[in-house]
Backbone as JSON, one array per atom type, in Angstrom:
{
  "sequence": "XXXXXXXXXXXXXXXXXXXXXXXXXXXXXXXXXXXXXXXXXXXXXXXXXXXXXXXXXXXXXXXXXXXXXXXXXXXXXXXXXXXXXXXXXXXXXXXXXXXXXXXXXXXXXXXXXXXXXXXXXXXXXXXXXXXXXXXXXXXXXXXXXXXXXXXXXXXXXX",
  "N": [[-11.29, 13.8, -41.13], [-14.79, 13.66, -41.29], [-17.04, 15.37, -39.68], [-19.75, 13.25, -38.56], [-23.65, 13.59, -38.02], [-25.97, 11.66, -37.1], [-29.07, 9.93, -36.92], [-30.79, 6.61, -35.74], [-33.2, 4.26, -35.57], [-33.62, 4.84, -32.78], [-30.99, 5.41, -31.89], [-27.8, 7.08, -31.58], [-25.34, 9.16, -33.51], [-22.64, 11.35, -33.03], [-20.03, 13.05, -34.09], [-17.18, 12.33, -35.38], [-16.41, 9.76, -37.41], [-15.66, 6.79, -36.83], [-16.27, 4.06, -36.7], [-18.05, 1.22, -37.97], [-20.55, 0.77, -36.32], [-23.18, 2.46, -35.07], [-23.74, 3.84, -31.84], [-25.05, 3.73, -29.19], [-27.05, 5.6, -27.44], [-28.66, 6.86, -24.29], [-32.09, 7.94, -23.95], [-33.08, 11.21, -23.74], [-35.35, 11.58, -21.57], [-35.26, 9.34, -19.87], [-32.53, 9.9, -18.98], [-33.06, 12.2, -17.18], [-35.17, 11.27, -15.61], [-33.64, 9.81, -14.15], [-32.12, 10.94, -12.58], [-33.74, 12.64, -10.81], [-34.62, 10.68, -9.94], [-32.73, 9.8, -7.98], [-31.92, 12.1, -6.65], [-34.47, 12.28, -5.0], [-34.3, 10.14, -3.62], [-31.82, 10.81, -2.33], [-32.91, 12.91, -0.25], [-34.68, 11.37, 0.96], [-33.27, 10.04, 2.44], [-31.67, 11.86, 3.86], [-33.81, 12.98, 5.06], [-34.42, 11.05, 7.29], [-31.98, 10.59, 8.62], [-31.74, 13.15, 9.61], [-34.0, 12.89, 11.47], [-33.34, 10.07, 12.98], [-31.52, 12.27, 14.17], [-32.99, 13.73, 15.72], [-34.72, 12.46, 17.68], [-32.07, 11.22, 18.93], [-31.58, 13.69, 20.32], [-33.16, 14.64, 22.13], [-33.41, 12.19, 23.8], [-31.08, 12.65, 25.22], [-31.83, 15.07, 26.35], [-34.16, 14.03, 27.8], [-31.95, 12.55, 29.61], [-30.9, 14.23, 30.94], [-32.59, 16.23, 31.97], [-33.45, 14.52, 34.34], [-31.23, 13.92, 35.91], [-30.65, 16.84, 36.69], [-29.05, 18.99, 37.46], [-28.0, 21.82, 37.52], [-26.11, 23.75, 35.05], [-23.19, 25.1, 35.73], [-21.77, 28.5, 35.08], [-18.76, 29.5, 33.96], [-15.49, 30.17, 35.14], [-12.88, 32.16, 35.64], [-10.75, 30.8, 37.21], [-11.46, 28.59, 36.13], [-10.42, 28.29, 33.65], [-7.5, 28.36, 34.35], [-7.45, 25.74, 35.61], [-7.58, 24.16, 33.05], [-5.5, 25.0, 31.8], [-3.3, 24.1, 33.32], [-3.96, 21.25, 33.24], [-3.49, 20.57, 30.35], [-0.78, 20.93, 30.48], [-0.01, 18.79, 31.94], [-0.53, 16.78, 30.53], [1.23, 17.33, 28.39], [3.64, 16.82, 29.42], [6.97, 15.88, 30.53], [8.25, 12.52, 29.55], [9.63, 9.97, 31.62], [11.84, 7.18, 30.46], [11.18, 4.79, 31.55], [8.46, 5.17, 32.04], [7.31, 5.6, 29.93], [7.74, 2.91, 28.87], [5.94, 2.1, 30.06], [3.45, 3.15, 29.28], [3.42, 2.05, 26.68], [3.67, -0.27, 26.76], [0.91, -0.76, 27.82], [-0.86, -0.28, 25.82], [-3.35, -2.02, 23.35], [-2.66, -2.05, 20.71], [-0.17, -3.1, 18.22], [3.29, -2.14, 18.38], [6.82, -0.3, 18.03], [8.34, -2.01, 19.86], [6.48, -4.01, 20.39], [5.86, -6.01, 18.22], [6.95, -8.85, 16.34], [9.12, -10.18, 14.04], [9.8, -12.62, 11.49], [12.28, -15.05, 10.5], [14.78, -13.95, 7.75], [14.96, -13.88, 4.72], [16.86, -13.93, 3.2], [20.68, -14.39, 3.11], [22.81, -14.67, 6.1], [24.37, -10.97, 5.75], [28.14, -11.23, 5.01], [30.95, -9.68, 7.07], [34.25, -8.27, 6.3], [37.42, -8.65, 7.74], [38.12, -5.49, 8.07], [35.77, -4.18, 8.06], [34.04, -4.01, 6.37], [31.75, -4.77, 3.81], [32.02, -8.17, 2.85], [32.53, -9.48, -0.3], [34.08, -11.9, -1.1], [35.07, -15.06, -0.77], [37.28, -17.16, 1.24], [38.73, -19.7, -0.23], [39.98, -22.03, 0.99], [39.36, -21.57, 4.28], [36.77, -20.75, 4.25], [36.61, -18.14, 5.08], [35.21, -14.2, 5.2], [36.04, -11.46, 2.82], [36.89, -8.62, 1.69], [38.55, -7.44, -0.59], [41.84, -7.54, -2.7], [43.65, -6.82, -0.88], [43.25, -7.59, 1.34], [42.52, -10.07, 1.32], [45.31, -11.06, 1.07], [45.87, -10.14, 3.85], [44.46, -11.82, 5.23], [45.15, -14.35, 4.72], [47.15, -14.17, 5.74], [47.51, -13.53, 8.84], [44.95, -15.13, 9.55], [43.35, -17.17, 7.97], [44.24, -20.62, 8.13]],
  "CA": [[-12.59, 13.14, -41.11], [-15.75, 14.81, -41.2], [-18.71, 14.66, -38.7], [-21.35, 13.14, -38.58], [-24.42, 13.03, -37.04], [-27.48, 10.82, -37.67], [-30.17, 9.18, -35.79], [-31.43, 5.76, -36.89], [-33.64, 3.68, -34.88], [-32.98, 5.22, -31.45], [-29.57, 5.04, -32.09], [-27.81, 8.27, -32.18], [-23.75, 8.9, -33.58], [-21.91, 12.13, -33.14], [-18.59, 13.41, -33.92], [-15.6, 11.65, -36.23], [-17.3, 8.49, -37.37], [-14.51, 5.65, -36.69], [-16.56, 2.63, -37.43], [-19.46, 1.25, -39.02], [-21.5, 0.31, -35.43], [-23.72, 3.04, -34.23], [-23.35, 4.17, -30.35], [-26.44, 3.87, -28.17], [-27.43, 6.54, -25.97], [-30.27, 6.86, -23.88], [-33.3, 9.14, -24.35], [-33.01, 12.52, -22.52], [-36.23, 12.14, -20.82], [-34.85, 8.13, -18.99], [-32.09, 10.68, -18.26], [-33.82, 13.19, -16.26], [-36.31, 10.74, -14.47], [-32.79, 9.09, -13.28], [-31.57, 12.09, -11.87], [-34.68, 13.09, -10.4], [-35.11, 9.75, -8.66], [-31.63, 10.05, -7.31], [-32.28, 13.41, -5.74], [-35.83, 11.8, -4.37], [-33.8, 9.02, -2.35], [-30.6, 11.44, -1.07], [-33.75, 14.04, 0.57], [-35.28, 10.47, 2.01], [-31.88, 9.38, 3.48], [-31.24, 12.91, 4.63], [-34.82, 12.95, 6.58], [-34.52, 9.81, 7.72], [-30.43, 10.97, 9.34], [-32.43, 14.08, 11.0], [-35.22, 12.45, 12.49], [-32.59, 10.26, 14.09], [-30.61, 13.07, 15.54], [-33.67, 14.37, 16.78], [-34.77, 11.57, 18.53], [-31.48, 11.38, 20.05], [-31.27, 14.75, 21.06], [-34.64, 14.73, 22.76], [-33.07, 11.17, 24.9], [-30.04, 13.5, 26.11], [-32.43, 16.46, 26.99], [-34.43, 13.58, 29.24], [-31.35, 12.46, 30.68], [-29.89, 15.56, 31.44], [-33.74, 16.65, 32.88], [-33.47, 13.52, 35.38], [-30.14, 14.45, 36.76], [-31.39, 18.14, 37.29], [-28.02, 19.82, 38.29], [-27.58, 23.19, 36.54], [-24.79, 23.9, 34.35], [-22.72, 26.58, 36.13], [-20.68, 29.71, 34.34], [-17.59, 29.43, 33.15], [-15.32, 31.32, 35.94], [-11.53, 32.68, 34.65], [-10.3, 29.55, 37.97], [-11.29, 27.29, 35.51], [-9.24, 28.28, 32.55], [-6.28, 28.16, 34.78], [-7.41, 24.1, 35.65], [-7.58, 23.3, 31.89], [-4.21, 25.18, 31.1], [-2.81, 22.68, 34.19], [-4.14, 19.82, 32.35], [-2.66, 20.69, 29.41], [0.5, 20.63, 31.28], [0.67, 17.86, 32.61], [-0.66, 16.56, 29.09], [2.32, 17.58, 27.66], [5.04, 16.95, 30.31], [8.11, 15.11, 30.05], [7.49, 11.35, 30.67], [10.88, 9.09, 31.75], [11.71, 6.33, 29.34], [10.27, 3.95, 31.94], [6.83, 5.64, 32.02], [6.94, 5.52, 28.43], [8.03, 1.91, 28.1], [4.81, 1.51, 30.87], [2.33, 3.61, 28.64], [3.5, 2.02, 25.49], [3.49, -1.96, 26.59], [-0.61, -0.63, 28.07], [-1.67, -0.05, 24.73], [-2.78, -3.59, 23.15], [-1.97, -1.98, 19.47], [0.74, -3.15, 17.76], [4.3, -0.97, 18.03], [8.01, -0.85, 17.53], [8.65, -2.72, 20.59], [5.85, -5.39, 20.44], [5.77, -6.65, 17.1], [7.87, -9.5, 15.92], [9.19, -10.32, 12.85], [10.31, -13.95, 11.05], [13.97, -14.56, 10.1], [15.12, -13.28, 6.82], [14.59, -15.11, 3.89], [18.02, -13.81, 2.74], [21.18, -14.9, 3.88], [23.9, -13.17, 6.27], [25.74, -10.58, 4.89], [29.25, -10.75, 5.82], [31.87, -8.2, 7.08], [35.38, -8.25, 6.26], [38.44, -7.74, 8.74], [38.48, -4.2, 8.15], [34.39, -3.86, 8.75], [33.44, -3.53, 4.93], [30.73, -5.72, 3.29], [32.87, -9.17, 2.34], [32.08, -9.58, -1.07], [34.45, -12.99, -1.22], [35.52, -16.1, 0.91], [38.59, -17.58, 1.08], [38.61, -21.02, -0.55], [40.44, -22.96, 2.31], [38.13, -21.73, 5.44], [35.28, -19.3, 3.7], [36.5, -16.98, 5.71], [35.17, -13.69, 4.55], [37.16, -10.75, 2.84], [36.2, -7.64, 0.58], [39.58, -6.89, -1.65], [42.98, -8.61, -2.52], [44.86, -6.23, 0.23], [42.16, -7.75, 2.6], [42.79, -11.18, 1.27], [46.7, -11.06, 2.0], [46.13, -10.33, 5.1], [43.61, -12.66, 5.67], [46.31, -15.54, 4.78], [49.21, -14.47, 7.17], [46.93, -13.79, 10.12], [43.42, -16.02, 9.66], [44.05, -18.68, 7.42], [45.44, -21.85, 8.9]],
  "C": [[-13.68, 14.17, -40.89], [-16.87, 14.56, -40.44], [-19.25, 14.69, -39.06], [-22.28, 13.12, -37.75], [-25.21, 12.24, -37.51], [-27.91, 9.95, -36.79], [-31.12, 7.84, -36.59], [-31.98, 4.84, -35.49], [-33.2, 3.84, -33.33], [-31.52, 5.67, -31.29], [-29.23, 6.6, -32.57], [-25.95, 8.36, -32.23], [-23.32, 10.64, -33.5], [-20.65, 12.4, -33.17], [-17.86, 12.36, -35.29], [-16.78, 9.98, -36.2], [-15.97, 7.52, -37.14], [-14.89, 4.22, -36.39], [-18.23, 2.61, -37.82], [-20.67, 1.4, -37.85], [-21.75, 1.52, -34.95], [-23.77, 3.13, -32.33], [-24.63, 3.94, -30.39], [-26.23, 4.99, -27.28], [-28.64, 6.3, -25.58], [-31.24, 8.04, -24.0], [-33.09, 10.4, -23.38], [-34.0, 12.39, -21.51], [-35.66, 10.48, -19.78], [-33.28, 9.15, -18.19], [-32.14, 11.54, -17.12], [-34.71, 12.73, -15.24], [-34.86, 10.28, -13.72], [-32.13, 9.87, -12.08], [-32.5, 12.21, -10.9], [-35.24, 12.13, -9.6], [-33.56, 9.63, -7.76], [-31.67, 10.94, -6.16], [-33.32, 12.88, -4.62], [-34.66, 11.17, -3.34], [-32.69, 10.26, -1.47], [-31.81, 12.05, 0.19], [-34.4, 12.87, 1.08], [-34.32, 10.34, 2.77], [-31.46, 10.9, 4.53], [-32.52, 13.41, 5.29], [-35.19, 12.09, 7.48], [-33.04, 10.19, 8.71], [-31.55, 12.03, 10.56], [-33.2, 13.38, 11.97], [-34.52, 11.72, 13.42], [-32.01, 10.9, 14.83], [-31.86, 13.86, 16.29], [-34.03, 13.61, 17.88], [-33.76, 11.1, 19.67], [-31.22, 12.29, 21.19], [-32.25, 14.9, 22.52], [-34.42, 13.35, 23.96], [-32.12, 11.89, 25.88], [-30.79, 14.34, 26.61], [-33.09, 16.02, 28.27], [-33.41, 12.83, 29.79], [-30.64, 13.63, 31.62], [-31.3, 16.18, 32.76], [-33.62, 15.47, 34.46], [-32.47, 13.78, 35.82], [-30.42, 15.96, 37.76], [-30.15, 19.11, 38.03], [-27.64, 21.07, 37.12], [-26.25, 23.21, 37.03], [-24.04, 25.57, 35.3], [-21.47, 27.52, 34.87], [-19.63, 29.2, 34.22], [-16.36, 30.71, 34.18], [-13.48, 31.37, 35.01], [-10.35, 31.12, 36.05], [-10.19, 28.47, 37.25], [-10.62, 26.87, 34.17], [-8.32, 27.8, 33.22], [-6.29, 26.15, 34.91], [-7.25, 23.91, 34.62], [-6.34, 23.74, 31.2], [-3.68, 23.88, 32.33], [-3.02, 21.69, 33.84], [-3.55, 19.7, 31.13], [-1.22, 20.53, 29.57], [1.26, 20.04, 31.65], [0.27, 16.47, 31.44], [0.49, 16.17, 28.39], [3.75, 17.54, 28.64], [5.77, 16.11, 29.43], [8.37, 13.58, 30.25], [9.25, 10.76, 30.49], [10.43, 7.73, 30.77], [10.99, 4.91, 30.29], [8.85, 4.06, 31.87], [6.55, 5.53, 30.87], [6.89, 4.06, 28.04], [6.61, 1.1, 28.76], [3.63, 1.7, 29.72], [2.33, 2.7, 27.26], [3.37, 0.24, 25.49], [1.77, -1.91, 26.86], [-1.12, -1.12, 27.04], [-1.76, -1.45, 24.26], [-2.46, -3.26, 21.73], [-0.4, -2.29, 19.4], [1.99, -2.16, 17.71], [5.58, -1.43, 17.59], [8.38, -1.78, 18.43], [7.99, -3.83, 20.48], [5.65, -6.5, 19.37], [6.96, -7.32, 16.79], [8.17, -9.69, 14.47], [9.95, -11.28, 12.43], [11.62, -13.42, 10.81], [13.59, -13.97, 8.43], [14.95, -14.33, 5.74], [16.06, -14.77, 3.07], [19.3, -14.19, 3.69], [22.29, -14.03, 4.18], [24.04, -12.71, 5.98], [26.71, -10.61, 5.9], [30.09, -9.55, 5.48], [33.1, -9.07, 6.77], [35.93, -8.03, 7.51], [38.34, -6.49, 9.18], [36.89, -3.26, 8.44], [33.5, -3.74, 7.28], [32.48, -4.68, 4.76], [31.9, -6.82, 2.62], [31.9, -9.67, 1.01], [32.42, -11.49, -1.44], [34.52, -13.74, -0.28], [36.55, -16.42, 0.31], [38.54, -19.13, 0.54], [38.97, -22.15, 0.52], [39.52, -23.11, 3.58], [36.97, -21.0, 5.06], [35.44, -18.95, 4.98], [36.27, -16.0, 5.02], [35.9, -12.56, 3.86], [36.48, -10.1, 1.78], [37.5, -7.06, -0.61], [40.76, -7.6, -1.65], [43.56, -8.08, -1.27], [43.81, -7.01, 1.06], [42.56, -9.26, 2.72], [44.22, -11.42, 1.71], [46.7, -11.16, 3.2], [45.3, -11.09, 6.1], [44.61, -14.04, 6.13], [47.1, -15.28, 5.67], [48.36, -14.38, 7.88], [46.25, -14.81, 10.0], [43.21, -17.09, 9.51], [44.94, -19.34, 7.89], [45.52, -23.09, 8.3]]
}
C-alpha cells in the first residue's frame, strides 16, 4: 500500500490508507494551549502544597518556642541507649508473649480469623492412610485399591 497524506476540511490522514473515513486530529495550536494549561494548574497545586508546609512549619516552630527547652548534643551514652533499644526490639519473645502481642493487635491474623465449612465434601482415607478413591457397597466403608478392598472384607465388612 502506498501512503498517503491529505488534508480535507480539518481532517488530516497519514500513513497506509485502510479505509475510506478520514481520521480527525486536533490542531497543533488546541494542542499546545492543552499542555500549557496543564503545566499552569500542576505549578498552582504545587504552590498551594508549599504554602501549606509552610504554614505548618511556622505552627511547630511556635510550639516548640512555647515549650522553650533547648535541644541538647548528641553524647556517644546515647548511642549506647538506642543500640539497647534495638535489643530489646529484637529479642526473643516466648510463644506466650507472642500469642499476648498477637491476640492485642485488632487486625485480622492466622489465629483470629475464621473460616466457613467447605463447600466440598470429606475426603476419605483408606485403611492403609491413602486417599479412598472407592466405598464398599455393603457399608461405604472407604478403600483405595482391590488389595485394600480384600482386606477390607475379612476384617471391616460385616
Amino acid at each position: 500500500m502506498a501512503k498517503i497524506s491529505a488534508e480535507r476540511n480539518g481532517k488530516m490522514e497519514v500513513g497506509p490508507r485502510r479505509s475510506e473515513r478520514l481520521r480527525k486530529t486536533e490542531p497543533q495550536s488546541k494542542r499546545l494551549q492543552h499542555k500549557v494549561a496543564q503545566i499552569k494548574e500542576k505549578s498552582e497545586r504545587l504552590a498551594l502544597l508549599e504554602l501549606d508546609f509552610v504554614l505548618e512549619k511556622e505552627r511547630q516552630d511556635d510550639a516548640s518556642e512555647s515549650e522553650e527547652e533547648p535541644e541538647k548534643p548528641r553524647r556517644r551514652g546515647e548511642r549506647a541507649s538506642s543500640r539497647q533499644a534495638k535489643k530489646r526490639r529484637s529479642r526473643r519473645f516466648t510463644f506466650r508473649e507472642l500469642a499476648e502481642l498477637v491476640s492485642a493487635e485488632g487486625t485480622p491474623n492466622f489465629f483470629s480469623c475464621e473460616v466457613g465449612p467447605s463447600m466440598w465434601p470429606k475426603r476419605l482415607r483408606c485403611h492403609c492412610l491413602k486417599w479412598a478413591r472407592y466405598k464398599c457397597p455393603r457399608c461405604l466403608g472407604p478403600f483405595c485399591s482391590l488389595e485394600c478392598q480384600k482386606a477390607h472384607k475379612e476384617v471391616l465388612c460385616k
